[in-house]
Structures are given as structure tokens and as C-alpha cells.
C-alpha positions in Angstrom: -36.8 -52.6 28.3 -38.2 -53.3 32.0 -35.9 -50.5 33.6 -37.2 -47.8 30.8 -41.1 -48.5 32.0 -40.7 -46.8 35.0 -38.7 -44.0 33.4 -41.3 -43.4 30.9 -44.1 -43.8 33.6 -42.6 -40.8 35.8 -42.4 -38.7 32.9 -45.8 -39.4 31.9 -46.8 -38.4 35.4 -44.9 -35.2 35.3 -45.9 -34.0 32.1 -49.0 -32.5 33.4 -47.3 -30.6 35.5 -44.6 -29.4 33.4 -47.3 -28.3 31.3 -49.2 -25.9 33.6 -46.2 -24.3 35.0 -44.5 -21.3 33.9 -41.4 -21.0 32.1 -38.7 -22.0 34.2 -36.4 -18.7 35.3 -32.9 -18.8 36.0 -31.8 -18.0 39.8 -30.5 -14.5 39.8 -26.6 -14.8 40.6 -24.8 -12.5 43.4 -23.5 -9.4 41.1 -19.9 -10.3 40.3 -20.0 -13.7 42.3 -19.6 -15.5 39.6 -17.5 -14.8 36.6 -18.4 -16.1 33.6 -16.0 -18.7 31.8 -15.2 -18.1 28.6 -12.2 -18.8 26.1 -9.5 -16.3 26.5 -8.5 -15.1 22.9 -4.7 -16.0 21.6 -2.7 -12.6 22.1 -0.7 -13.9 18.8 -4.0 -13.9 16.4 -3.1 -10.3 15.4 0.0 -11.7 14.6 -0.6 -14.6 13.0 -3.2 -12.8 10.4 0.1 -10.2 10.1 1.9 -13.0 8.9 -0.7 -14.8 6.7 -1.4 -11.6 5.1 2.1 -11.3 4.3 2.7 -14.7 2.6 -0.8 -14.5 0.3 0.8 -11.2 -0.8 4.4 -12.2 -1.4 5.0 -12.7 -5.5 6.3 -15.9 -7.4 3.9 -18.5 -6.0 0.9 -19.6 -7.7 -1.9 -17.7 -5.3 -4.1 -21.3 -4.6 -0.2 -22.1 -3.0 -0.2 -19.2 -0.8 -3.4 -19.1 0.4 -2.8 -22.8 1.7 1.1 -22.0 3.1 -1.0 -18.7 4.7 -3.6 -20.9 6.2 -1.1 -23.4 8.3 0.3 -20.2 10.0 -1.9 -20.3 12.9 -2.0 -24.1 13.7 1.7 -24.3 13.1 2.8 -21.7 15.5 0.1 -21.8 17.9 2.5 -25.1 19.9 5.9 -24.3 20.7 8.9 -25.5 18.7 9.8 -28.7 21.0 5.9 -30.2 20.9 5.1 -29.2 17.5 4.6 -32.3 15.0 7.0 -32.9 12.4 4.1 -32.1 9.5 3.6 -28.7 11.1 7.3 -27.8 11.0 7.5 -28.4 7.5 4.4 -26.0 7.0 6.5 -23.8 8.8 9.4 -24.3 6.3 7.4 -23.0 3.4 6.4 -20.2 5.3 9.7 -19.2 5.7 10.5 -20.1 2.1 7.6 -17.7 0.7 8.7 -15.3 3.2 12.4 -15.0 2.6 11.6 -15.0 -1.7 9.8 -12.2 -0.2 12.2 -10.3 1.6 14.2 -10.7 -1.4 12.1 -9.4 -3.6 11.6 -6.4 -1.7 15.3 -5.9 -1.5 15.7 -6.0 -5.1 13.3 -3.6 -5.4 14.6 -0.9 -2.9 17.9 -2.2 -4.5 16.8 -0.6 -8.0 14.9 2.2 -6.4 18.4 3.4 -4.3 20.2 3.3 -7.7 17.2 5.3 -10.0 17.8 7.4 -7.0 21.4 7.6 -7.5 21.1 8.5 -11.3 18.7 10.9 -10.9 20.8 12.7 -8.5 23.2 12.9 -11.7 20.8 13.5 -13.7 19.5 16.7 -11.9 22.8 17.9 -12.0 22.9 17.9 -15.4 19.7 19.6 -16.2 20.8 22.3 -13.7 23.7 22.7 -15.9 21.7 22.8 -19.1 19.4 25.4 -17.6 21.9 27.9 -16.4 23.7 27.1 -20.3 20.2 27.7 -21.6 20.0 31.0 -19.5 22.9 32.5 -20.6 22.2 31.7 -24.3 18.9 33.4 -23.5 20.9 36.5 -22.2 23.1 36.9 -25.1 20.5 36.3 -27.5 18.5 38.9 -25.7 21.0 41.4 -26.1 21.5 40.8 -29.7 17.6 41.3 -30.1 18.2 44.5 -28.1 20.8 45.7 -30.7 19.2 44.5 -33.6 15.8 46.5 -32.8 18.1 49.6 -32.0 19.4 49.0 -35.6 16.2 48.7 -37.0 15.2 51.6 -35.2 17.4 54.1 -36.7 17.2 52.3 -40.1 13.4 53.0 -39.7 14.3 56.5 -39.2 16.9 57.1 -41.9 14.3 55.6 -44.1 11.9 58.2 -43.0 13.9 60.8 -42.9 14.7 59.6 -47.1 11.3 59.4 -47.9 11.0 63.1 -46.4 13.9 63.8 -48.4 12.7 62.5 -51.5 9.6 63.5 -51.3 10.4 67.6 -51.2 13.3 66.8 -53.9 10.2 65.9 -56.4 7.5 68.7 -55.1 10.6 70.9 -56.1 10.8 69.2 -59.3 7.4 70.1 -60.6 
């Protein structure tokens, strides 16, 4: 307590003085003397939200289970391999393990995909086929139709040509 009273007497003395001056102003600094020190920023952080993005989407994990394997991307791969701790290698671990389920999905997927490819391939042949069959069933029935209005053409006109007939057969008649 007997070292603080002189402390506390200096400020007091001060105070009056700190009081009626003016805001203190910083010196102004040589332009580009001195650089100003700041954290460099990780050049894997793209990469590390690329791969946390990637487990939270991969499928077949409860999504409260992927967001936490997602989050222990960046601390676990921010050390390297040989000074990591063994906790953060088994974070690591299920990484991988979400991500390889992953890549397996996806294969399976482009897996089915290349094979409805495949089929449809067949398939397209097939409908070609049954369009050019269609086309030349439309052809022949086309010329049928043709034949059959030529026929009902001159059957139209024979009938007309009765009528006419019949007709001056009965004005003879009476």
C-alpha cells in the first residue's frame, strides 16, 4: 500500500493536465517505412472450405455427423502429418471415410447413368426402326387410299351417269 501512494499522487498531479490538453495524435510515419504487421491468411482456407463443403454434402450420414466431421477439416490439416496429434488424425479418418462413401456413391451413380446410356442407345435404334416400319405402312396405306378414292370416283360417276340414265328412261315413259 505505501509504494501505490506515490503512484496515485503523480496521477493526481497529472490529471489536470491531461485534462486541458488536446487529444493526443499519432506521429505521422515515413510513407512505406513501416509495414504494417498483420496475419498472413492460410493459402489452404479455399481448400479446406472445398473440402468441408464436400463432406456436409456427401449422403448416408446423419447431417448433425457431417457438419462436425466438416468442421475438424481445418484444424486437422492445418499441422503436417508427423506433428499432428493422434485425436486429429482420427478426425482425419472420418473425413476420409465420408469422403470415399462419397466417391462411391458418385460412382454408382455415373455407374447407372453409363448403362441408361447404353440402353437408350438400343433403345433409339429401335424406335428408328419402328418409324421407318411405321413409314412405309403409311406409304402403302396411302396408296390404297389413293386407289380406293379413284374407285369411288368412277363409282360416283357410273352412279351419275345411272341416275342420268334412269331419269330420261321415265320422262320417256310418261
Amino acid at each position: 500500500l505505501g509504494s501505490a501512494l506515490p503512484i496515485a499522487q503523480n496521477a493526481c498531479r497529472a490529471l489536470p493536465r491531461l485534462l486541458t490538453m488536446g487529444p493526443m495524435k499519432r506521429p505521422a510515419a515515413a510513407s512505406g517505412a513501416i509495414a504494417k504487421k498483420g496475419r498472413t491468411a492460410d493459402p489452404n482456407l479455399e481448400k479446406y472450405h472445398q473440402i468441408a463443403a464436400a463432406v456436409q454434402a456427401a449422403g448416408g450420414f446423419p447431417g448433425e455427423m457431417l457438419k462436425m466431421v466438416a468442421s475438424t477439416v481445418k484444424v486437422g490439416l492445418q499441422k503436417p502429418k508427423d506433428v499432428r496429434h493422434a485425436y486429429a488424425e482420427q478426425c482425419l479418418g472420418m473425413v476420409e471415410e465420408v469422403l470415399k462413401a462419397a466417391e462411391a456413391g458418385v460412382r454408382d451413380k455415373v455407374a447407372g447413368l453409363e448403362s441408361k446410356v447404353a440402353a437408350s442407345d438400343e433403345e433409339k435404334a429401335a424406335r428408328e426402326a419402328a418409324v421407318a416400319a411405321a413409314g412405309g405402312e403409311v406409304k402403302q396405306k396411302t396408296e390404297v387410299l389413293e386407289a380406293s378414292k379413284a374407285k369411288l370416283s368412277a363409282a360416283n360417276d357410273e352412279s351419275a351417269k345411272a341416275k342420268a340414265t334412269l331419269q330420261a328412261a321415265e320422262t320417256e315413259q310418261k
